[in-house]
C-alpha positions as CSV (number, residue, x, y, z in Angstrom):
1,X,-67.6,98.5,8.9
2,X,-64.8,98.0,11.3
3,X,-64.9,95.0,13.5
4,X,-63.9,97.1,16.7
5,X,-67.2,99.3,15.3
6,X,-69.9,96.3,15.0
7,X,-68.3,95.0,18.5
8,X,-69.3,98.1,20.3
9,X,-73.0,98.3,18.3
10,X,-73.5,94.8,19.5
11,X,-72.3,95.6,23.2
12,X,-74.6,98.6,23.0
13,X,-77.5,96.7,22.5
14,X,-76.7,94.3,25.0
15,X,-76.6,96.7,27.8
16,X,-80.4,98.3,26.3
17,X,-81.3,94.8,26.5
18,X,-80.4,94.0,29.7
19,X,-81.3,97.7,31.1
20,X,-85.1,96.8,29.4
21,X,-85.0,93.6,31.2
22,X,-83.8,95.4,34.2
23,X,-86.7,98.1,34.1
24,X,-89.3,95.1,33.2
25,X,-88.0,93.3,36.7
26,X,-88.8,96.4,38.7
27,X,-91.9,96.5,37.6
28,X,-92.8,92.8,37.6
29,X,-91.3,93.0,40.8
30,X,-93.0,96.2,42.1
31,X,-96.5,95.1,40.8
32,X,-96.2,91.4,42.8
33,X,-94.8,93.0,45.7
34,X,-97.9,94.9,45.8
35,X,-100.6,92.5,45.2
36,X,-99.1,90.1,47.8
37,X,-99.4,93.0,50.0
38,X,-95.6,93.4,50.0
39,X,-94.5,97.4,51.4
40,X,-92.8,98.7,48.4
41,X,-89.6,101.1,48.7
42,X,-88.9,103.8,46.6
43,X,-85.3,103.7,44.6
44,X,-86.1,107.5,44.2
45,X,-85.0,108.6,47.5
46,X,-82.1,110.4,47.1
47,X,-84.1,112.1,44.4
48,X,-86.8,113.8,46.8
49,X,-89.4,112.6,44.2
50,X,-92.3,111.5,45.6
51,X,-95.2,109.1,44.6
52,X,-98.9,110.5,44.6
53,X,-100.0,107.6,46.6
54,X,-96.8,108.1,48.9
55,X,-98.9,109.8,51.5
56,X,-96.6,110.7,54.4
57,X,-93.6,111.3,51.9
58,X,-91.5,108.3,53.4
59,X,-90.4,106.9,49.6
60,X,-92.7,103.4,51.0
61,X,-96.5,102.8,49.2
62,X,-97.3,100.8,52.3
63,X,-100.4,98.3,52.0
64,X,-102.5,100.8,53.8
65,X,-101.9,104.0,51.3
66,X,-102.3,101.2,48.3
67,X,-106.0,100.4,50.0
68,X,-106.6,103.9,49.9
69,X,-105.9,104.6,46.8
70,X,-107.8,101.0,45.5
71,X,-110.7,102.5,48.1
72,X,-110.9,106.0,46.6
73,X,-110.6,104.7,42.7
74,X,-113.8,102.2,43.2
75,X,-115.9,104.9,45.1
76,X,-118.1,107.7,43.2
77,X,-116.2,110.1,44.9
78,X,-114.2,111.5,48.2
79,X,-114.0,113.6,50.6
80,X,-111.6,115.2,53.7
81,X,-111.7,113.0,56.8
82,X,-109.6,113.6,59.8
83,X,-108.2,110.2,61.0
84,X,-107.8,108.2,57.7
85,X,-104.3,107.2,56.0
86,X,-104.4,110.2,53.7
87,X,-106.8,112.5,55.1
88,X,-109.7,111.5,52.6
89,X,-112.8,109.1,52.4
90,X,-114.9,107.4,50.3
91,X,-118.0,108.6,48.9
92,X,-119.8,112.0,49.2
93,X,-119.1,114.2,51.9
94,X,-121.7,114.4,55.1
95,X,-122.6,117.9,56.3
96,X,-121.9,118.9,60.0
97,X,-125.3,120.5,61.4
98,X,-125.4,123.7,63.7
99,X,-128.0,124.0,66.3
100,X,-129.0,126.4,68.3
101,X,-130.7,127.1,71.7
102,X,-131.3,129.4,74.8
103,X,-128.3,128.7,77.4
104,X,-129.7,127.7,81.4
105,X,-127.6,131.0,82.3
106,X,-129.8,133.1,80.7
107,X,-130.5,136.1,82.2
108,X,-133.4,136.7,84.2
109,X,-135.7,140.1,83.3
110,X,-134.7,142.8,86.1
111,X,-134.6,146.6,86.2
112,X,-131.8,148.3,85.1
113,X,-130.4,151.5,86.1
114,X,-129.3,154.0,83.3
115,X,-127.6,157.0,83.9
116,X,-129.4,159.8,82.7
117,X,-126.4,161.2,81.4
118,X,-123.9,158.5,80.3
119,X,-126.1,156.0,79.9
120,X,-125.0,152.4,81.0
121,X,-122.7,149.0,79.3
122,X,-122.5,146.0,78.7
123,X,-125.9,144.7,80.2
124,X,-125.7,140.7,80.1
125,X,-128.9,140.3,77.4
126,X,-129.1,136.8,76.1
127,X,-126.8,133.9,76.2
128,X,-127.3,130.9,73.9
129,X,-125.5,128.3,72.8
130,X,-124.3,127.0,69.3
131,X,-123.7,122.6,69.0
132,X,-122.1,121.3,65.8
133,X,-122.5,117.5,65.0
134,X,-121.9,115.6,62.0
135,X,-118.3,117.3,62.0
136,X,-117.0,120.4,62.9
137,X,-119.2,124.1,61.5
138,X,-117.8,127.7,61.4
139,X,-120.5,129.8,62.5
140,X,-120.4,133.2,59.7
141,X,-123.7,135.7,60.9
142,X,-126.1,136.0,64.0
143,X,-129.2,138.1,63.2
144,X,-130.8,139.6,66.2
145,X,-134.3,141.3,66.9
146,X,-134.6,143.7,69.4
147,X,-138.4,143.5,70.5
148,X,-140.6,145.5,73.3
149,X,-141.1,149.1,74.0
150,X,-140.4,151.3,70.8
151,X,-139.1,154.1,73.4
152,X,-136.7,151.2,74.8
153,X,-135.4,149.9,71.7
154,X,-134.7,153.2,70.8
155,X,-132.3,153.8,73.4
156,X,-130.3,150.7,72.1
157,X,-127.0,152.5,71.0
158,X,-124.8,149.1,70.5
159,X,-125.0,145.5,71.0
160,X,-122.0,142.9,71.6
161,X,-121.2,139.8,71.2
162,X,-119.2,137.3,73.4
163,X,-117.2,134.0,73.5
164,X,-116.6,134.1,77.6
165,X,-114.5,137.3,77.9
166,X,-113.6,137.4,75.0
167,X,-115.1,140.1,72.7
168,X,-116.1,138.6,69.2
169,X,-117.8,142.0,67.7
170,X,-119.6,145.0,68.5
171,X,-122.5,146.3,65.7
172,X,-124.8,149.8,66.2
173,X,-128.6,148.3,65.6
174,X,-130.0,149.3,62.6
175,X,-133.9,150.2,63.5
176,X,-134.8,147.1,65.6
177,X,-132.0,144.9,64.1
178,X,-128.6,143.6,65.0
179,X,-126.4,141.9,62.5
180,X,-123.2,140.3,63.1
181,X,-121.5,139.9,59.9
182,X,-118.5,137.8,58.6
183,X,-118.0,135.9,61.8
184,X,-115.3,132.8,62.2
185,X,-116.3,131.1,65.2
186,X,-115.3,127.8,65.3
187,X,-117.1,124.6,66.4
188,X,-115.8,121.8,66.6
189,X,-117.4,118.4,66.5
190,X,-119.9,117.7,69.1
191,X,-118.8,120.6,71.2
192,X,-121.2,123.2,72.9
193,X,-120.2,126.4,72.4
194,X,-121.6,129.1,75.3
195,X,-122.0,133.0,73.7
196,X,-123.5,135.8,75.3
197,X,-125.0,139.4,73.9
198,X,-124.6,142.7,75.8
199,X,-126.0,145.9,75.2
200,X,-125.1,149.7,75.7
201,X,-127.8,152.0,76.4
202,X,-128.2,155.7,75.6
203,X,-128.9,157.9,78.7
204,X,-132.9,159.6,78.6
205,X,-134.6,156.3,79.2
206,X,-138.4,156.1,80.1
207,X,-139.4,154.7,83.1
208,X,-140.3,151.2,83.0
209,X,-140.0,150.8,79.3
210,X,-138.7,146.8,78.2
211,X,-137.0,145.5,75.6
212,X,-135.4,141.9,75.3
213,X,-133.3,140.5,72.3
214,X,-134.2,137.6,69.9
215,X,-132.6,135.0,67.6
216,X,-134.5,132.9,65.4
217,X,-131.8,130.4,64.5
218,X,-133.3,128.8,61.2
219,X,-133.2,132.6,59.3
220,X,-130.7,134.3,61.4
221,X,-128.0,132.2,62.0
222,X,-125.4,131.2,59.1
223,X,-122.8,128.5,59.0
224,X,-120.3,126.7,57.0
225,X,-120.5,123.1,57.5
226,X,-117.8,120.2,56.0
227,X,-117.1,120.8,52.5
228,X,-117.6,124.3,52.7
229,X,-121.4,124.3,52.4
230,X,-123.4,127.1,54.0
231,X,-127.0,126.9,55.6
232,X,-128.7,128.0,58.7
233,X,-128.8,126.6,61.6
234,X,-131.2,124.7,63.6
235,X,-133.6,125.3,66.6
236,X,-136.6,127.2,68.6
237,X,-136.7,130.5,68.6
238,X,-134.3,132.1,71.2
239,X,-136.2,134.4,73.2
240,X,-134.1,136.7,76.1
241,X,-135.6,137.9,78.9
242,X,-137.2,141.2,79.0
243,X,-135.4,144.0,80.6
244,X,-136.8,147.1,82.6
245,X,-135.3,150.5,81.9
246,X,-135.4,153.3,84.5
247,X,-133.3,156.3,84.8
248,X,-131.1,157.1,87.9
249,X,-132.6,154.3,89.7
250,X,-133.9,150.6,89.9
251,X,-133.8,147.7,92.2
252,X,-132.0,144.4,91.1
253,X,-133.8,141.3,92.3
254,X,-132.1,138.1,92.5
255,X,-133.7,134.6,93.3
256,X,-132.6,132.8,96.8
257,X,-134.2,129.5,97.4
258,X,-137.9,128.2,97.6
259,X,-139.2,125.1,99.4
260,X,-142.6,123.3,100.0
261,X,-144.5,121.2,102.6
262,X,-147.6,119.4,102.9
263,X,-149.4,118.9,106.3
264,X,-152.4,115.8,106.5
265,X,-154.6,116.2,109.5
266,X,-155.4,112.8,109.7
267,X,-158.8,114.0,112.2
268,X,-160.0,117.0,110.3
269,X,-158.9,115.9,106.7
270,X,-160.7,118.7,104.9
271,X,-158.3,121.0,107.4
272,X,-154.9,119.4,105.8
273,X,-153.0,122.3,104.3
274,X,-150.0,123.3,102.0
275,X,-147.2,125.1,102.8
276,X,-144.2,127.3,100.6
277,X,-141.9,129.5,101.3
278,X,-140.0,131.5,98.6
279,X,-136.9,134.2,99.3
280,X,-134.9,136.6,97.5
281,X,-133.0,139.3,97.7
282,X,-133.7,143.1,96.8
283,X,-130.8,145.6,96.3
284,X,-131.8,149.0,95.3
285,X,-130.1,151.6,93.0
286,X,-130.3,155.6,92.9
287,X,-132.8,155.6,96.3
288,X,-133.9,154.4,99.4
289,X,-136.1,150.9,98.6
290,X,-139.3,151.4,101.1
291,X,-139.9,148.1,103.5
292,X,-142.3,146.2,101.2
293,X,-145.1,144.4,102.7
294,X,-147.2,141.5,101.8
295,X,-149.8,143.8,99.9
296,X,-146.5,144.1,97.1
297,X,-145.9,140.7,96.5
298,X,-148.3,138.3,94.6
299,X,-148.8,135.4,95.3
300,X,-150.5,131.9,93.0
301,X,-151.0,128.5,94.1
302,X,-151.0,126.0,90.5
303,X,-152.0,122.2,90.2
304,X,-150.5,119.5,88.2
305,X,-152.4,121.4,84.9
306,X,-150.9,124.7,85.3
307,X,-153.7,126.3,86.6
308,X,-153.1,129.0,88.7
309,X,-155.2,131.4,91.2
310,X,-154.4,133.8,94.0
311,X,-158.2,132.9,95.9
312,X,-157.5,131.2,98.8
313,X,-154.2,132.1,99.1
314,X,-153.0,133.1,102.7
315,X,-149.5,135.2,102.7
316,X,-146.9,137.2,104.8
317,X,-143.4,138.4,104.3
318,X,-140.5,138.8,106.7
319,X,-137.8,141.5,105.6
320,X,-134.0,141.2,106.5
321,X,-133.2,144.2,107.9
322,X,-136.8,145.0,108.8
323,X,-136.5,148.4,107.9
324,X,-136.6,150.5,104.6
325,X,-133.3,149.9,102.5
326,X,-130.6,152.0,101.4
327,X,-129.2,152.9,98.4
328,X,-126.8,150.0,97.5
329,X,-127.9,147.7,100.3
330,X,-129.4,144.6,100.1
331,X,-132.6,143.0,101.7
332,X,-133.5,139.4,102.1
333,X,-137.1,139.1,102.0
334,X,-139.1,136.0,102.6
335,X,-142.7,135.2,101.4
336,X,-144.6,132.7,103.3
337,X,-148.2,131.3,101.7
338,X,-150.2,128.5,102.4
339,X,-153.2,127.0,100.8
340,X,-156.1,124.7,101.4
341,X,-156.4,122.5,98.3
342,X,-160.2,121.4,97.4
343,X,-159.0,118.1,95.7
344,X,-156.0,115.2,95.5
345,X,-153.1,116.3,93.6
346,X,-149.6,118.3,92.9
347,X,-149.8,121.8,94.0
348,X,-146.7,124.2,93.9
349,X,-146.3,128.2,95.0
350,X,-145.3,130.9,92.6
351,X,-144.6,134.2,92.8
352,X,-145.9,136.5,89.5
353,X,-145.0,139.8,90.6
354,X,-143.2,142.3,93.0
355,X,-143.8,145.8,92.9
356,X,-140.9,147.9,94.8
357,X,-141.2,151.9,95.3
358,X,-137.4,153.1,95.4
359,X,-137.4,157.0,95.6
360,X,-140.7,157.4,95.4
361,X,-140.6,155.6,92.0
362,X,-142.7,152.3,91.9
363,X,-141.2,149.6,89.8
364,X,-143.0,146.7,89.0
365,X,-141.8,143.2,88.0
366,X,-143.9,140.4,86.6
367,X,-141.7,138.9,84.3
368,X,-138.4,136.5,84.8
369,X,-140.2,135.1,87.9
370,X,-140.5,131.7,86.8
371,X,-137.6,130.6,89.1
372,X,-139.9,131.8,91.8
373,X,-141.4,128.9,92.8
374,X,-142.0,126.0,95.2
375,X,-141.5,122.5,94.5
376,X,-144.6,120.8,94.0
377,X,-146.2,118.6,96.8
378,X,-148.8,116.1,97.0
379,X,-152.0,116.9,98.6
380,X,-153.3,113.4,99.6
């Protein structure tokens, strides 16, 4: 062996030796850098390699993506989390929970006028509202029931569903059930989400037949939640309002204002008296809407326990125009009542139903009234 040979083998191992020692330094260097919470650069760079724990790809393990990665390693598991270094948390995931419940805009039960013929769309039904919390749900199905009159429900031809004015779906019922099927409505954390149902009607109708629309959330509405789990939501059962169906005709009533007074006669106090007054409008459809009287219009006096009677109670109505009522026009109509009461206490007015004859045809309403009330006074 040449001298010029074991020159070079010597040299060789040398330069391993002091690439070893270089590699060892790194390291040595790396690791203390680390644990004296040091922000450690990549020599990589230029190779577009990237380290696991290098979150946002910058060739730095900054303190905070090291803490995540200690964080995640000592935990029994992890899950996504908006807002964190890397996107992930410790420990198991926490569900976002879907509720549901019946929206204040709700409509309120009226007659409506189906064309014999063509029948009539998009009726406002039901509007509800969804509420995710926990994180943000997707919301998948919405079962429906379609309750009432078998001759009404019948007539149902198809039912749609709404984010505003926006049209999510439209389903054909089948018997007395609506299902909306592979939905992706979005939810997001502890928003409110407003959706209304509509309905189209076949033409043929009978008279004064009702149906109204139903959700019971906890078996009819599905969601996925955070982590992709799937469960129904939560919530009362979500009850619309029932609906009148009449052909060629009807008379839309619409709820104005209602107030209440309460008059001591400080001489006679067995003569001291309540007063309400209650108005709304009347707009009829497919006839002539005769002038209604007090006789059509009932009227219930309730205490502070809900218990309600019509004996005693004195009543008139005022009619704006005082005259029978177009087609198409619209009437203001004003009930006053008044009432004696026998004892102390809270008594309000309400009105429980309104019978209108429009073309002869007499249509009766006694539900969706609830609005039609008086503040309640105090009878001293």
């Amino acid at each position: 062996m040449t001298k010029k040979f074991l020159k070079r083998k010597v040299n060789n191992k040398l330069a391993i030796g002091l690439i070893s020692v270089e590699v060892v330094a790194v390291l040595l260097a790396f690791s203390v850098g680390v644990y004296q919470g040091m922000t450690i650069r990549s020599t990589l760079a230029d190779a577009l390699v990237y380290h696991s724990a290098d979150t946002n790809h910058d060739y730095v393990i900054s303190p905070a993506e090291l803490n995540r990665v200690r964080d995640l390693s000592g935990s029994k598991g992890y899950h996504v989390q908006s807002g964190t270094v890397d996107g992930f948390a410790a420990g198991a995931a926490v569900s976002s929970k879907l509720s549901a419940s019946l929206d204040a805009g709700n409509p309120n039960s009226t007659s409506i006028n189906v064309n014999s013929v063509s029948g009539i769309t998009n009726v406002p039904m039901l509007v509800f509202n969804v509420k995710s919390t926990n994180g943000n749900s997707i919301l998948q199905n919405i079962k429906i029931a379609a309750t009432g009159d078998a001759l009404a429900v019948a007539k149902l031809k198809t039912v749609k569903l709404y984010d505003g004015s926006t049209q999510l779906g439209a389903v054909a019922p089948s018997g007395n059930v609506i299902s909306f099927k592979d939905l992706s409505i979005s939810v997001l954390k502890d928003a409110t989400k407003s959706l209304t149902i509509k309905a189209d009607f076949l033409g043929g109708v009978t008279n004064g037949t009702k149906i109204r629309l139903t959700i019971t959330p906890t078996t009819g509405i599905t969601y996925q939640g955070t982590g992709s789990t799937t469960a129904y939501a939560t919530g009362s059962v979500i009850n619309g309002n029932y609906m009148s169906l009449y052909s060629d005709i009807n008379v839309s009533l619409s709820f104005s204002s209602a107030t209440s007074a309460y008059t001591y006669n400080s001489t006679t106090p067995a003569k001291s008296y309540a007063t309400g007054v209650i108005t709304f409008n009347a707009k009829p459809s497919g006839g002539t809407l005769t002038l209604p009287t007090s006789d059509n219009i009932i009227v219930q006096v309730c205490n502070s326990n809900a218990s309600c009677t019509s004996t005693g109670v004195s009543k008139s109505i005022t009619v704006s125009p005082n005259q029978n009522i177009l087609d198409g026009n619209t009437a203001t109509i004003t009930v006053n009542a008044s009432y004696t009461p026998p004892t102390h206490g809270y008594y309000y007015f309400k009105i429980t139903k309104i019978d209108s004859n429009v073309g002869g045809m007499l249509i009766s309403q006694t539900s969706g009234l609830d609005n039609y009330r008086t503040p309640a006074v105090n009878a001293q």
